[in-house]
C-alpha positions as CSV (number, residue, x, y, z in Angstrom):
1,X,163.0,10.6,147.6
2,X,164.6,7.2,146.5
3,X,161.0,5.9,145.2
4,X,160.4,9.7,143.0
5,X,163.7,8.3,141.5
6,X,162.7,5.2,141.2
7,X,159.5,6.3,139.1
8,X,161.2,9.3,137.1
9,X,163.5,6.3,136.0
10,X,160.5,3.7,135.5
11,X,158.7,6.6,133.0
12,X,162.3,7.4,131.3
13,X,162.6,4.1,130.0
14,X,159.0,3.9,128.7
15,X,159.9,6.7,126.6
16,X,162.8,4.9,125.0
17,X,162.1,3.8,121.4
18,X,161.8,0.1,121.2
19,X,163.9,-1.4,118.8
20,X,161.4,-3.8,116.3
21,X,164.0,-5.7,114.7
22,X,165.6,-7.0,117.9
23,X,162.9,-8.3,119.1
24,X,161.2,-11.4,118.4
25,X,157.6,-11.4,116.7
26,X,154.9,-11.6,119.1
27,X,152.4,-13.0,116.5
28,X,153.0,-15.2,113.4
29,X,153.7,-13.6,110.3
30,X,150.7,-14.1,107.6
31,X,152.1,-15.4,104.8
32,X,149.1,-15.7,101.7
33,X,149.4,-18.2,99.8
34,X,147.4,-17.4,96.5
35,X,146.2,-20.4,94.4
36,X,144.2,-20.3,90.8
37,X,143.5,-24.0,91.1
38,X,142.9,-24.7,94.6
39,X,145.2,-27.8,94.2
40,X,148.3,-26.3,96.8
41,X,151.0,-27.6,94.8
42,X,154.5,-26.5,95.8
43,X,152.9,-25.4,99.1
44,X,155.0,-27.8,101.0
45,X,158.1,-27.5,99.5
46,X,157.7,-23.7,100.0
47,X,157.0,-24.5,103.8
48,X,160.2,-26.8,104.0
49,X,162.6,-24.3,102.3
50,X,160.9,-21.7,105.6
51,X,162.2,-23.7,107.9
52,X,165.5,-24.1,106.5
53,X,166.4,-20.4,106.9
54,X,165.0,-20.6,110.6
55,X,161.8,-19.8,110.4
56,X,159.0,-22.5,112.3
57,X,155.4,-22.8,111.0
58,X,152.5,-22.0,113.8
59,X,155.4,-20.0,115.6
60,X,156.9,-17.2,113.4
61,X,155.0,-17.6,110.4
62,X,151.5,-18.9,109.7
63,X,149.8,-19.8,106.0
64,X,147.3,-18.2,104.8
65,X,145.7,-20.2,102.0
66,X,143.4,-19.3,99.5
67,X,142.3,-21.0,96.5
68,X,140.4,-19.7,93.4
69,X,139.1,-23.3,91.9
70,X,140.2,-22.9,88.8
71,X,138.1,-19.3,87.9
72,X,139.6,-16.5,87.6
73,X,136.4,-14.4,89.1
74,X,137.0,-16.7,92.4
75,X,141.1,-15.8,91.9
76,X,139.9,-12.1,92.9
77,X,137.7,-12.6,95.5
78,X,140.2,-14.6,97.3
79,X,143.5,-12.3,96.6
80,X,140.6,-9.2,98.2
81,X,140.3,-11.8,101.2
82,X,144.0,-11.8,101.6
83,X,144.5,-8.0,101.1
84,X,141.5,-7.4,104.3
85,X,143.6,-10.2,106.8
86,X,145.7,-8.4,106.2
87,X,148.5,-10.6,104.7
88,X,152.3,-9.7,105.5
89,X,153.3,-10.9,102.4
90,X,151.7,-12.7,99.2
91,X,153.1,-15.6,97.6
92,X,151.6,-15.4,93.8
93,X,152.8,-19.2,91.9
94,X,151.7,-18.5,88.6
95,X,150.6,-15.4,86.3
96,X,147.1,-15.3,87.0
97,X,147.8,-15.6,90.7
98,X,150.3,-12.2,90.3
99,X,147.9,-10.8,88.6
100,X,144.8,-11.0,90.6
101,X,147.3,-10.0,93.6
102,X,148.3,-7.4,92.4
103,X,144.9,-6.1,91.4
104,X,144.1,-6.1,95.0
105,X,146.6,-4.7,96.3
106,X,149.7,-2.3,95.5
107,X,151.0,-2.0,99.2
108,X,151.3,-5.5,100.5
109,X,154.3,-7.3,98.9
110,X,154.0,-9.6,96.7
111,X,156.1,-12.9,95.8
112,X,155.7,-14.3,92.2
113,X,157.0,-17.6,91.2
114,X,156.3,-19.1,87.5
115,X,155.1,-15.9,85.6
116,X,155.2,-15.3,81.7
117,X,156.9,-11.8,80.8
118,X,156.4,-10.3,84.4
119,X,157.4,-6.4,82.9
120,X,155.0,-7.0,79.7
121,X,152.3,-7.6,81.7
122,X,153.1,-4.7,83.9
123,X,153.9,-6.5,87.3
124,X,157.2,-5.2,87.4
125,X,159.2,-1.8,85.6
126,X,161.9,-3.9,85.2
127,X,163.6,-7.1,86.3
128,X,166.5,-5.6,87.7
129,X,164.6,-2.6,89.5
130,X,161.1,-3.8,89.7
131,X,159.8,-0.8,91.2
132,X,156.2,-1.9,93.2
133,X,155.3,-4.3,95.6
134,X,156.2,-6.9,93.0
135,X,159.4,-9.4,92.8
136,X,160.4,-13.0,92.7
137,X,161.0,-15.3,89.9
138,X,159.7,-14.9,85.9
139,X,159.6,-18.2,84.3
140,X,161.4,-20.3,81.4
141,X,158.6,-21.6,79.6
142,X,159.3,-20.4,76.6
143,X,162.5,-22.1,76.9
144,X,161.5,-24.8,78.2
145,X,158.4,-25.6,75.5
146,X,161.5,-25.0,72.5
147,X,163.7,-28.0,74.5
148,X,161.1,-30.2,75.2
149,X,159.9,-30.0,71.4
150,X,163.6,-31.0,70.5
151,X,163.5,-33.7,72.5
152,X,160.7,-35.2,71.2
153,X,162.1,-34.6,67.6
154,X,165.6,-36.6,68.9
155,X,163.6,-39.5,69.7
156,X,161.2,-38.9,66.8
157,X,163.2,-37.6,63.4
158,X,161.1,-38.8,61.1
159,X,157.9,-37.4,63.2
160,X,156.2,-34.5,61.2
161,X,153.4,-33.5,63.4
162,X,153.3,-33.2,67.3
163,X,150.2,-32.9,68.9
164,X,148.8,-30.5,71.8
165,X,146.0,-31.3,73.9
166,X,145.3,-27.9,76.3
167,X,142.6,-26.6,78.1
168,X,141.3,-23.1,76.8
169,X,139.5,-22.0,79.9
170,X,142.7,-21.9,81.9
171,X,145.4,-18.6,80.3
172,X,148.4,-20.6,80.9
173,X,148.1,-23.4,78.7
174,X,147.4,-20.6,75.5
175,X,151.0,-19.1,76.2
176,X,152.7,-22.0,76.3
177,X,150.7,-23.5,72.9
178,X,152.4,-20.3,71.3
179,X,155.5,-21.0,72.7
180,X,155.2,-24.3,71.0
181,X,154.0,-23.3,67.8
182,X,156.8,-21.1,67.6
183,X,159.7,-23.4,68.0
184,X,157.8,-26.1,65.8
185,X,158.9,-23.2,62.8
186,X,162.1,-24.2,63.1
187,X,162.0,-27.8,63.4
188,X,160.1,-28.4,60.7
189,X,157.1,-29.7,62.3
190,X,153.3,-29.3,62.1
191,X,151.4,-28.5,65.3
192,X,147.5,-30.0,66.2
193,X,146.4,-28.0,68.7
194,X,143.2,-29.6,69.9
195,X,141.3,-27.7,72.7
196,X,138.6,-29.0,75.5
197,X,137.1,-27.2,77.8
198,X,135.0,-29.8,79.8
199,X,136.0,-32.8,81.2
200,X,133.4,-34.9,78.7
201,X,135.6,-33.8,75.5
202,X,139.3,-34.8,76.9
203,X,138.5,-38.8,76.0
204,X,136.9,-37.6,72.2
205,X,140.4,-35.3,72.0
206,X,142.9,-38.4,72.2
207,X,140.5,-40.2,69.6
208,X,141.1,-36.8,67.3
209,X,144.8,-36.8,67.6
210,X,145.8,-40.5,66.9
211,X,143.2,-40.2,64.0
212,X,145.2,-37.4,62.5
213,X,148.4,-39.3,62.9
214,X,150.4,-38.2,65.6
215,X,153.0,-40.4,66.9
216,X,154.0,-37.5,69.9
217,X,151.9,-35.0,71.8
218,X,152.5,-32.5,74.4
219,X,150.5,-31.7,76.7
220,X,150.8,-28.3,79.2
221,X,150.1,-28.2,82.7
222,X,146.4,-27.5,83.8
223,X,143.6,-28.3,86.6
224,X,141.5,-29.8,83.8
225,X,143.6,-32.3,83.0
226,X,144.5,-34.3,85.9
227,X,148.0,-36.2,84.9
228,X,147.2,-39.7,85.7
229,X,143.9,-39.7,83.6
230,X,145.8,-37.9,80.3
231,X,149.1,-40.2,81.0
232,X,146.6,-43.0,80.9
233,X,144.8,-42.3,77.8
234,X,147.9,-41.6,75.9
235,X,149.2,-44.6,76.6
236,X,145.6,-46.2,75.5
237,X,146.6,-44.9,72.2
238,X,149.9,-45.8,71.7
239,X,150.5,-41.8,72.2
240,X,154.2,-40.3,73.4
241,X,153.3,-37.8,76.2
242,X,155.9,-34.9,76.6
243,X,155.0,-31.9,79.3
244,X,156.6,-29.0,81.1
245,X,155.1,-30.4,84.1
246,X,156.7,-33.4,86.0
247,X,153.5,-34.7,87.3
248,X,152.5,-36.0,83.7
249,X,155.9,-38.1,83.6
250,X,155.3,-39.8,86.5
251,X,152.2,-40.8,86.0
252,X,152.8,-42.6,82.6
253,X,154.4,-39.9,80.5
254,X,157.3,-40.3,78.1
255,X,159.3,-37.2,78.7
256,X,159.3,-34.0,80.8
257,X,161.6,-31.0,81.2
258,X,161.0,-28.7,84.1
259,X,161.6,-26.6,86.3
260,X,163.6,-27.6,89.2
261,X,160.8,-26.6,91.5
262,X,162.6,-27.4,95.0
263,X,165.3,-25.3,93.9
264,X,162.4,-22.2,92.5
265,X,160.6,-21.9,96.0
266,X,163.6,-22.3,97.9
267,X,164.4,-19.0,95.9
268,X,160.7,-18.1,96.9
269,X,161.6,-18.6,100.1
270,X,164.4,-16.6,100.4
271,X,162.5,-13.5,99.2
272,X,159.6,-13.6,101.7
273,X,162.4,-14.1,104.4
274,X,164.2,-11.0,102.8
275,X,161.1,-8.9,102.8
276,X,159.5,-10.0,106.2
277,X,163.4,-9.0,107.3
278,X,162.5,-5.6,106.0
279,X,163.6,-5.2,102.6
280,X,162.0,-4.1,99.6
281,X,160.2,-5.4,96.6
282,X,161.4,-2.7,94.6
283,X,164.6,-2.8,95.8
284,X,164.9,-6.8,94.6
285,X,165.5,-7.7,91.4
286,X,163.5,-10.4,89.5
287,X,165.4,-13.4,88.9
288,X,165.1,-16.7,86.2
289,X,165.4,-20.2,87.4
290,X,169.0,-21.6,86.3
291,X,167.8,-25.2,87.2
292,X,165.9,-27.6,85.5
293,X,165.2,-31.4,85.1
294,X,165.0,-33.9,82.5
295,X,162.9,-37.0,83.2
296,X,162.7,-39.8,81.0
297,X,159.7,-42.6,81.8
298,X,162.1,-46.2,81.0
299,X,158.4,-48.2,82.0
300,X,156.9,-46.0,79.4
301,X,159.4,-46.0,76.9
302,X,159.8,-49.8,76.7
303,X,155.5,-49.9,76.6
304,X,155.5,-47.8,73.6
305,X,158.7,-49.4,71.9
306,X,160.5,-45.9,72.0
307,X,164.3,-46.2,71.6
308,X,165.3,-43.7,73.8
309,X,168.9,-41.6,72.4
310,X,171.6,-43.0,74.4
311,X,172.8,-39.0,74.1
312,X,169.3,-38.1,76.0
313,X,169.7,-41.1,78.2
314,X,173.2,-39.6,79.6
315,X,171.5,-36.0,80.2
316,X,168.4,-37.2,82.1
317,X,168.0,-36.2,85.8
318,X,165.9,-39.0,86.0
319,X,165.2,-41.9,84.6
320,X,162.2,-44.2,86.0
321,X,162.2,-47.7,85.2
């Protein structure tokens, strides 16, 4: 009699309904990590701000990379590759990477980081109730493309042109030129937008835009042009470098204002740790970067024989000497 208890209670408890959120995973979350130009950037600092809030690489969460080498027809096949795993969650870091994601997929959710108008391009309803599978963080640029063009007119008053080298077969780089063009209204300044699309024409382009004068040129962030080469071949001709991207900077830029990237995917972070905790998309709101960083290249500066404003001087994060 004691052992028919014994089992009646044994299958009782079986019947119980576990409860999922007490218990710890028994398999890594797959977290996909969606790249347009294969070149993993911010990938570790993403990783870093996961294990801040707890969370342990191999353990509780696993990456899933994928990278679309620069071509958007890649982009999709790769985002479809995530979708099949499947994926737990998607981290998008730029537009075309949001896009493709969500293309492939409207039930697995999706993490954006750096994306231009999220609700024009109908990612999200709206920031504050996005509505899908979509959330994360828009971007900036178009904020950040009007201060960095200010910049370079503080150093350079009596500059009338500015210069921008970008690579036509990638869509950021096109957004941002308009961003440019747009802000150059109101200073008073004439934009050269000279375009490549090969790797042969990027040497020919600097040789263009110190023949038509230009003292200042900016330059926005693509996997064409790799920072150390342009930094170089600006400072070959006597060219003041200004980009969006911090990578040009260090390498032998003048100038950049950015994004505070530590502080964006920390932000990333915190939503995929939200949402593998069991909230939402829909239910969280899109939000902006507040931080950003001002970096001023002193090596650079005193090659060129820029006088930097003392007033810039005092509002750089930065200065590399």
């Amino acid at each position: 009699m004691r052992r028919r208890e014994l089992l009646a209670a044994a299958l009782a408890s079986a019947c119980v309904p576990f409860d999922l959120g007490a218990q710890p995973a028994t398999k890594p979350y797959r977290i996909g990590w969606l790249d347009y130009s294969s070149a993993a950037e911010n990938l570790g600092i993403f990783v870093q701000a996961m294990t801040a809030l707890g969370w342990q690489e191999g353990k509780t969460f696993r990456i899933e990379y994928r990278g679309g080498e620069g071509r958007s027809e890649r982009l999709s096949v790769v985002a479809a590759e995530l979708v099949r795993l499947p994926a737990d969650v998607i981290v998008a870091p730029g537009t075309p990477e949001a896009l493709a994601a969500r293309k492939a997929t409207t039930a697995i959710p999706i993490v954006m980081a750096g994306v231009d108008d999220p609700v024009d391009r109908g990612l999200v309803a709206t920031l504050a109730r996005p509505g899908g599978n979509v959330t994360g963080l828009a971007n900036a640029r178009r904020e950040l493309s009007g201060k960095l063009l200010s910049l370079l007119r503080e150093i350079f008053p009596r500059a009338t042109s500015v210069a921008v080298l970008w690579d036509s077969t990638d869509p950021e780089p096109r957004v941002i030129l308009g961003y440019i063009q747009t802000a150059a209204k109101t200073l008073g300044l004439t934009v050269n937008a000279v375009q490549v699309q090969r790797y042969a024409e990027v040497e020919p382009a600097f040789a263009a835009i110190k023949k038509q004068g230009n003292t200042m040129m900016i330059v926005p962030p693509s996997s064409l042009l790799n920072s150390k080469w342009v930094a170089d071949l600006a400072l070959k001709h006597s060219l003041a470098l200004a980009s969006i991207a911090p990578g040009y900077v260090y390498d032998g830029g003048l100038i950049a204002f950015t994004d505070d990237w530590h502080a964006v995917f920390a932000r990333v972070a915190a939503f995929v740790d939200k949402i593998l905790k069991g909230a939402k998309p829909a239910d969280l709101p899109v939000e902006l970067p507040t931080r950003f960083k001002l970096i001023i290249n002193g090596k650079t500066a005193q090659t060129l024989g820029v006088a930097i404003p003392q007033s810039i001087l005092l509002r750089a994060d930065q200065v590399i000497e």
